[in-house]
N, C-alpha and C positions, 0 to 999 in steps of 0.2 A: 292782578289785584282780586280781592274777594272781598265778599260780605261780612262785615264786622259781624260777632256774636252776640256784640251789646244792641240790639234793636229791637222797638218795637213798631208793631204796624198796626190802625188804628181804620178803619171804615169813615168812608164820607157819604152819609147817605144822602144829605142835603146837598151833595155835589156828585151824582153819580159819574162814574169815571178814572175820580179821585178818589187817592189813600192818604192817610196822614202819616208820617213817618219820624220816629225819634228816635235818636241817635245819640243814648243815654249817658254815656263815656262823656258829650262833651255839651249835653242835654241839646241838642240843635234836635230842632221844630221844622221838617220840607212838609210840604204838599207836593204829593207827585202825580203825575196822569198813570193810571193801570199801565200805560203802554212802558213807561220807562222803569215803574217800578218792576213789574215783568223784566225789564232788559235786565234791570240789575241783578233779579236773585240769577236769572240764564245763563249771569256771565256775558254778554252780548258785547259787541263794541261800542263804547263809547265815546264821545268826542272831547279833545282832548281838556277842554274848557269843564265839562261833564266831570271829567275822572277828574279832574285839579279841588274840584267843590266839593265832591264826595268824599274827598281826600282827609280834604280841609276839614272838612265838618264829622268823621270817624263814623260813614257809613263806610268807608274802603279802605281793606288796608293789605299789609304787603301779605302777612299770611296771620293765619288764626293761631301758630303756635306762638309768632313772635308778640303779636299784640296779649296773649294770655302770661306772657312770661313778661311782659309792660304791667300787664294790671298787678301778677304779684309784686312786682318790685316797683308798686308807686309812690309806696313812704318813701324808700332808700332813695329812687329819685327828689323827691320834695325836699325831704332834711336833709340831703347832703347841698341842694343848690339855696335853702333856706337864708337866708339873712334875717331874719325876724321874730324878735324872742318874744314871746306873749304870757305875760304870767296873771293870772287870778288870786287877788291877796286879799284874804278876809280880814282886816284892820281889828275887827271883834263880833261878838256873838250875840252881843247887847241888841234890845231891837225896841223900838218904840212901839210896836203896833203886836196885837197876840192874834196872828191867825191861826184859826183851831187846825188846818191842813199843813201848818210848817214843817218844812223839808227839814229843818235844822233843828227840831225840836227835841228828837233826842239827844242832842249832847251841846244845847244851847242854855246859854247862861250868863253872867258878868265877868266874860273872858276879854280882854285887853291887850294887845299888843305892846311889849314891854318898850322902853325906849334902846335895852340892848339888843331888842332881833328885830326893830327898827334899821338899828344902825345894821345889823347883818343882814336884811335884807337891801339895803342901799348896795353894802359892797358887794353881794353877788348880782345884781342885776349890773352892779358899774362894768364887773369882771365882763358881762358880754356885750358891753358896750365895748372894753376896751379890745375886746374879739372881732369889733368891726360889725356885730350885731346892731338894729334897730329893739328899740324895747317898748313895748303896748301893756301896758296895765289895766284893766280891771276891778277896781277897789269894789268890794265886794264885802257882806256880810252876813248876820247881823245886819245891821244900816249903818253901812259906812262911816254916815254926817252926822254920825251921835261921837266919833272923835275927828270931827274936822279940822284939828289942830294937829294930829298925828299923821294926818292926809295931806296936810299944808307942808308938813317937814320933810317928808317922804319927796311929795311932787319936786316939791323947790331943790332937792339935793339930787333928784335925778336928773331934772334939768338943767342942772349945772354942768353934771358928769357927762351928759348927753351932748352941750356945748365942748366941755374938756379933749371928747374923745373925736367929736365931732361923727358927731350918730344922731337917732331921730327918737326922743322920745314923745310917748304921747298916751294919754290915758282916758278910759271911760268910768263912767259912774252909774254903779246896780244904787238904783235906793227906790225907797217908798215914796218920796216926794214931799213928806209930810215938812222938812227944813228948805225943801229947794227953791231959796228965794231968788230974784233978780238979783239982788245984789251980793248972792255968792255966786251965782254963776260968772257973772263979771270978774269974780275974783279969780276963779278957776281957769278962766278961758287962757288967759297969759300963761300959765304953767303947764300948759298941754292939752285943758279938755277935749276931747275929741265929738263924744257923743254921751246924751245920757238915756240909760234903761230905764223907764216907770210903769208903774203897773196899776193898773185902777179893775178892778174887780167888776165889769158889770155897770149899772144901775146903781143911784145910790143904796138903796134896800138890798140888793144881791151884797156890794161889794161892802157897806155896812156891820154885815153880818159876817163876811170872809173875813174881812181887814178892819176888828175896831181895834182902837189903840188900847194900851196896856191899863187904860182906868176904865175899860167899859164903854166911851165915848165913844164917838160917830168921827171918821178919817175920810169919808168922801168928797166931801165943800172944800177942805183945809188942803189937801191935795189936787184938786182940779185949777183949784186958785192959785195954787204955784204953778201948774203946767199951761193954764193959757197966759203965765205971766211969762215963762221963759222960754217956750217954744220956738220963739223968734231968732232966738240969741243963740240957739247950741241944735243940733241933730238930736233930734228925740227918737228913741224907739219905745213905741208905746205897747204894752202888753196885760193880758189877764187870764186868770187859770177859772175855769167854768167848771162846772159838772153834768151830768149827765142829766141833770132835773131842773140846770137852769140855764144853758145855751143858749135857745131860742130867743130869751132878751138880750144879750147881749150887745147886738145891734143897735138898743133903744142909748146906750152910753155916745152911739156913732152918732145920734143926732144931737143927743144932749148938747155934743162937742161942738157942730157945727150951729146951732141955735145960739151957741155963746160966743159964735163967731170966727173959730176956727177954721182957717181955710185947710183943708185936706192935705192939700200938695206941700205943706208947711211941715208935716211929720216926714220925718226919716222913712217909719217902715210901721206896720199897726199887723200884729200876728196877736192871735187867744191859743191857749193850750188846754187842752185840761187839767185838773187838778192831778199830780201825779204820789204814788208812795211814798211815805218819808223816809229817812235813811237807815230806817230799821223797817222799812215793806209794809207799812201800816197806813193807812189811805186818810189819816186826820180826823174830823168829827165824823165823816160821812164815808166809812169806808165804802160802801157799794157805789159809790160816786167816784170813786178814785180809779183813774187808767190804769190797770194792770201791764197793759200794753198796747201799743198803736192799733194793733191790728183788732180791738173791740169794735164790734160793729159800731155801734152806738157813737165812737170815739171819731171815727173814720166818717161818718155822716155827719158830726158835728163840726168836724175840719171843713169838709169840704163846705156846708153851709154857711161858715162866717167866714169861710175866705171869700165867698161870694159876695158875701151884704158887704163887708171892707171894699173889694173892688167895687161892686155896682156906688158905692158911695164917693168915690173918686179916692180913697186913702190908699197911700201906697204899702204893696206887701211883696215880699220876696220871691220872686222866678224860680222856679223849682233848678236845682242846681247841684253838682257832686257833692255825696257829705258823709263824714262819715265821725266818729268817736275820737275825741282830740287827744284819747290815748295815744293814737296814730303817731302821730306829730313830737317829734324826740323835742322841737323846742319850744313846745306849752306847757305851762304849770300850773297848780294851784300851791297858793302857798299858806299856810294855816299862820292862826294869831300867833301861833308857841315857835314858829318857825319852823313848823314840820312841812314836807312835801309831798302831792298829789300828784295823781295826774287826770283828776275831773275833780267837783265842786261834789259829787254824789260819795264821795269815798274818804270825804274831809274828816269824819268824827269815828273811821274804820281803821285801829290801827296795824291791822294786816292788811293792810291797803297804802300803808303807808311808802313811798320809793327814796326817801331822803329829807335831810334837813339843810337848811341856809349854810349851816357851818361843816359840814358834812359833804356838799351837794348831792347831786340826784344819782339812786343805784342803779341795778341792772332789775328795768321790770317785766321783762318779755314771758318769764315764766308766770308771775304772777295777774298778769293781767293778759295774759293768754294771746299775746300780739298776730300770732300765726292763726289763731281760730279760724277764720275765713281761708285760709289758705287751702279749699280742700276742693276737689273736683266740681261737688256740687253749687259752691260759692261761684268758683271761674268757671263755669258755663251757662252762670242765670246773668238774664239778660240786665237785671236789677241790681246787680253788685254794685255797678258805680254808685250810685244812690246811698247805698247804706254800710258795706264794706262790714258787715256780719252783724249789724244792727247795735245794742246798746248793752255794754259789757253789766250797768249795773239791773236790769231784766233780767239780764240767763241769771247773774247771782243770788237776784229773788227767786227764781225757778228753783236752782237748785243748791243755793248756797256756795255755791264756788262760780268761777267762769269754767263750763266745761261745753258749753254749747255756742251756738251764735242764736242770735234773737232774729230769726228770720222774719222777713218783713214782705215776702213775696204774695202772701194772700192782702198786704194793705195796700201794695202797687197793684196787684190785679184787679182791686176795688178803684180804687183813686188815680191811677196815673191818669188814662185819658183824659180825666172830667179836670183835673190838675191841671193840663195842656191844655185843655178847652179853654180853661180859666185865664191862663197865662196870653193868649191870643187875643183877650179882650183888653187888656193890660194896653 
């Protein structure tokens, strides 16, 4: 056995003796003594309880060409043993609220999902039901619950077909919150809800200004008021995009929340992002505020800063964990109002981006979205591939207008992993 290539090793000064150890392929967290970590890189013997753990956890493995010829081929492994189709379907483009940063704002408008690519998208999500597939939806927009009756036919017709085939449907909800009352959530739950996505901006003054609705008015109150009304009833994951001038409040929403009596352990998951490009690379009202990319200093200290006040606050946030571009993944989709096909939510209004339609299904995208990018010496030997698996195809294409690179991410782990692990420990 030898030393996996996916490793990092991390200084304990506050425990002299001890290293900290991550074992990024399958993110496992040891603490080891200098002595054993020594034995390991030596080769030394070890006991057989020892090599079984190390095993286990992808600090050891049989040799470094075979695990480098695993990490290439770890789509082919996932979608061929997948059972689980996931699709992201934007119902329409309509939206109640005008945030000047909207992702969708180039090609957003009073676009509607017709009732005939309704019904085609019914029978192609049936057809992989009837393949023995599970199906996860994503109602997605625009805002969704500005056609909750196109959402209601949709749900109810797939969990019929789900009953039919005897498969597992089940779906989440992207919205603003500004409709989400107790008494549709009640209604949702029985057709599959699973979880719902909302986003509150901050402070009401911050989030005020990101997120007013389409007359100019104020979306904070009217929004907070549906989410401590329904929190209880469904998995919330709670989220909001910052900038680089107003981060540092953010935290002041975490109290707000808990002063109105929100117990913490009550949300699903509480992640901020920053405000990112819109889908023509254009940063919204504040472009010098918008992330060009993870690895912006500024971006990278912002991260790490609210994911601490989230934890120190008791709200739960996600374990750093393998991730990579759901281009990856042969059985996720985005699917558009007109019934055209995706394969991310960033490439929805790009029609050279386009891989198929409902009635057509999905083409051949491996050239177009450059699926081998990562595949190259320098990807399979950073110890950080698992993590990012060539980083974020729609980045390289703002770089340089095609995918011709990977959006390497090794300078944001060289900033952030340990203090990320740090974090996770406190957890």
């Amino acid at each position: 056995m030898v030393l996996s290539r996916y490793l990092k090793t991390y200084p304990l000064p506050e425990k002299p003796g001890r290293v900290l150890l991550v074992a990024t392929r399958r993110c496992a967290v040891l603490e080891l003594s200098d002595e054993l970590w020594r034995r390991l890189r030596d080769g030394d013997e070890l006991s057989l309880k020892e090599k079984e753990i190390f095993v286990r956890l992808g600090v050891l493995v049989a040799s470094r060409e075979t695990e480098r010829e695993e990490m290439r081929t770890t789509f082919d492994t996932i979608n061929n043993s997948s059972r689980r189709f996931e699709a992201t379907v934007a119902l329409t483009l309509e939206c109640n609220l005008a945030c000047p940063y909207c992702f969708e704002e180039p090609f957003r408008g009073n676009f509607v999902m017709s009732p005939e690519t309704a019904d085609n998208l019914v029978r192609f999500l049936s057809e992989r039901m009837a393949g023995g597939f599970d199906v996860a939806v994503d109602f997605y927009g625009g805002e969704a619950l500005l056609r909750l009756e196109l959402l209601l036919n949709v749900a109810t017709r797939l969990q019929e077909a789900a009953a039919l085939h005897e498969t597992l449907f089940t779906f989440n909800l992207f919205t603003n919150g500004l409709v989400l009352t107790r008494k549709l959530v009640l209604k949702l739950l029985p057709l599959g809800l699973q979880a719902v996505r909302l986003t509150i901006d901050g402070p009401p003054d911050i989030h005020d200004t990101q997120r007013p609705l389409t007359s100019g008015g104020e979306s904070f109150h009217l929004i907070l008021a549906n989410l401590l009304d329904i929190y209880r009833l469904a998995p919330v994951d709670l989220g909001g995009n910052y900038t680089r001038h107003n981060y540092l409040r953010f935290p002041e929403l975490l109290d707000l929340l808990m002063e109105r009596g929100m117990e913490p352990n009550h949300l699903r998951e509480v992640s901020f992002s920053p405000v990112m490009p819109n889908a023509e690379g254009k940063g919204g009202s504040d472009h010098t505020a918008a992330c060009a990319c993870s690895n912006e200093p500024w971006a990278m200290e912002a991260g790490i800063f609210l994911r601490s006040e989230i934890i120190r606050r008791g709200f739960p946030t996600s374990k750093l964990k393998p991730s990579a571009c759901m281009i990856e993944f042969a059985h996720d989709v985005v699917v558009g109002y007109d019934g055209s096909l995706h394969k991310c939510p960033v490439f929805m209004g790009d029609e050279k981006m386009r891989v198929g339609s409902l009635t057509n299904g999905i083409g051949d995208y491996k050239a177009s979205h450059s699926l081998d990018l990562w595949k190259n010496d320098e990807c399979l030997e950073c110890a950080y591939l698992p993590l990012c698996f060539g980083g974020c195809r729609f980045f390289s294409k703002l770089r340089s207008g095609a995918i011709t690179d990977v959006e390497c991410r090794r300078a944001y782990f060289d900033t952030t992993l340990e203090r990320l692990i740090r974090q996770d420990l406190t957890m």
